[in-house]
C-alpha positions in Angstrom: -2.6 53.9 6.0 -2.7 52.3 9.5 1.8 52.5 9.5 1.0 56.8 9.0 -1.4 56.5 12.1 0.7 54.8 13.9 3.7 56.8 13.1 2.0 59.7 13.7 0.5 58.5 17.1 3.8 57.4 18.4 5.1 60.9 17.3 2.2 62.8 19.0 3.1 60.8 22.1 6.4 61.4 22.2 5.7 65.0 21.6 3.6 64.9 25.0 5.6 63.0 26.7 8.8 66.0 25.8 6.4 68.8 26.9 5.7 66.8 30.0 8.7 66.6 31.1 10.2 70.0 29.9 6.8 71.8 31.6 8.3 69.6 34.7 11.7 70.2 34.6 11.7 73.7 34.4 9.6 74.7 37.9 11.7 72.3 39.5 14.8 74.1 38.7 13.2 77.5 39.3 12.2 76.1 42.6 15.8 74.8 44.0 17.4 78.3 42.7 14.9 80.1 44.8 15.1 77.4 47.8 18.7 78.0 47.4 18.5 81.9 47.1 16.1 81.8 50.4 18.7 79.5 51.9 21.9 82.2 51.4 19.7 85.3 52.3 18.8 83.1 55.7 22.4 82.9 55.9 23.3 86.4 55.3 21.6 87.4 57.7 22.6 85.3 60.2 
């Protein structure tokens, strides 16, 4: 009983610990394509 809630704990961890990263990953990407989108328009326009 106590190896399942283990298991499962460790699972449920590693679960959040994806979704962490994935929910950070994501906006940072989305934010350096936009800083770098900003950055070529600046330099359009130049």
């Amino acid at each position: 009983m106590s190896l399942v809630f283990l298991f499962n704990t460790v699972f449920l961890l590693a679960d959040a610990l994806k979704n962490a990263i994935t929910s950070f990953v994501i906006p940072t990407e989305f934010l350096t394509a936009w800083t770098l989108l900003l950055f070529e328009i600046e330099r359009f326009k130049a």
